[in-house]
C-alpha positions as semicolon CSV with decimal commas, in nm:
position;residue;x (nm);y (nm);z (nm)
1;X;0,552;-1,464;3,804
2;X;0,597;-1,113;3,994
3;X;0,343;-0,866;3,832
4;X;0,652;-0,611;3,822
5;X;0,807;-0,860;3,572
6;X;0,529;-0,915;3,346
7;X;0,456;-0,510;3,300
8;X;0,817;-0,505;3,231
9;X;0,817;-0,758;2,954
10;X;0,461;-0,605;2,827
11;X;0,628;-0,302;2,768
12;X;0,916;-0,383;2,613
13;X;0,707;-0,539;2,355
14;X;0,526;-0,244;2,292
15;X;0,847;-0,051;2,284
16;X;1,038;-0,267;2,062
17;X;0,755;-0,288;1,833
18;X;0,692;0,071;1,780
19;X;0,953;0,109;1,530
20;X;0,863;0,397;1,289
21;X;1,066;0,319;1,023
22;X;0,819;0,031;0,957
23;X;0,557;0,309;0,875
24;X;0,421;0,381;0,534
25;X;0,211;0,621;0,384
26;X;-0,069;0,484;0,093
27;X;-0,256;0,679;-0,169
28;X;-0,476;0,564;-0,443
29;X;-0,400;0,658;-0,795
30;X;-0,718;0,647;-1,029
31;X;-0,693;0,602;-1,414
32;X;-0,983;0,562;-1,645
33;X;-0,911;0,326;-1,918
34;X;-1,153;0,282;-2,223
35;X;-1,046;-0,146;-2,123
36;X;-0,884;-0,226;-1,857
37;X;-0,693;-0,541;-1,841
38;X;-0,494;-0,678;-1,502
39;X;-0,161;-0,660;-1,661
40;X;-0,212;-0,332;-1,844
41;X;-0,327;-0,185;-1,502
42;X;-0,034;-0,337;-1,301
43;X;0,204;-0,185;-1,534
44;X;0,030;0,172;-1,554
45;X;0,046;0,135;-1,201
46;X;0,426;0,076;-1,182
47;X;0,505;0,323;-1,399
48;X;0,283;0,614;-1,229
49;X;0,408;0,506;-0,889
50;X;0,795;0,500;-1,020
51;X;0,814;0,790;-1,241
52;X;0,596;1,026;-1,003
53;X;0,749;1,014;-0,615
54;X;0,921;0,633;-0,607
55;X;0,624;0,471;-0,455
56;X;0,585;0,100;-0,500
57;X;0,264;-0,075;-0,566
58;X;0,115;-0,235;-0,284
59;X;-0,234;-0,336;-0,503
60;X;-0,460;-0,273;-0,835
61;X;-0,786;-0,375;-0,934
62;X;-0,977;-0,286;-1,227
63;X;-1,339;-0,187;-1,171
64;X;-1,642;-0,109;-1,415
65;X;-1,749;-0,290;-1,719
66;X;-1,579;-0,388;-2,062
67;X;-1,638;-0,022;-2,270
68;X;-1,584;0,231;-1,964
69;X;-1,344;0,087;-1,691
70;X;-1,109;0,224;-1,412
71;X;-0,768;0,133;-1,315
72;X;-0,734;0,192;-0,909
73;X;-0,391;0,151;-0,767
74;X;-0,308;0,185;-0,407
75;X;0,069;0,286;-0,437
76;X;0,259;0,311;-0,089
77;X;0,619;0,526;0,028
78;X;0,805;0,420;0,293
């Protein structure tokens, strides 16, 4: 192959690939809970990402022990 071809081809790739409308912007959101259960934290997390600026959630975890736990959502905007 002539090298002019494959820099061609390299950067259309890299041009055709750097579409910003694929871009997102993440925050966490974090909620302390007295218990924190999965589904209890997925649906805080819904409903704080919704109700607040339309974000979506993207992932949650609970973290701590049984009697003094947080909820941490990452909620994401396109």
């Amino acid at each position: 192959m002539d090298a002019r071809y494959v820099s061609l081809c390299f950067f259309l790739v890299l041009v055709l690939h750097g579409n910003p409308t694929l871009a997102e912007t993440c925050r966490q959101f974090v909620k302390v809970h007295p218990f924190c259960f999965k589904a209890y934290c997925k649906a805080n997390c819904f409903i704080q990402g919704k109700y607040n600026d339309g974000s979506y959630v993207k992932g949650y975890r609970c973290e701590g022990n049984i009697f003094q736990s947080v909820c941490v959502c990452l909620l994401c905007k396109h």
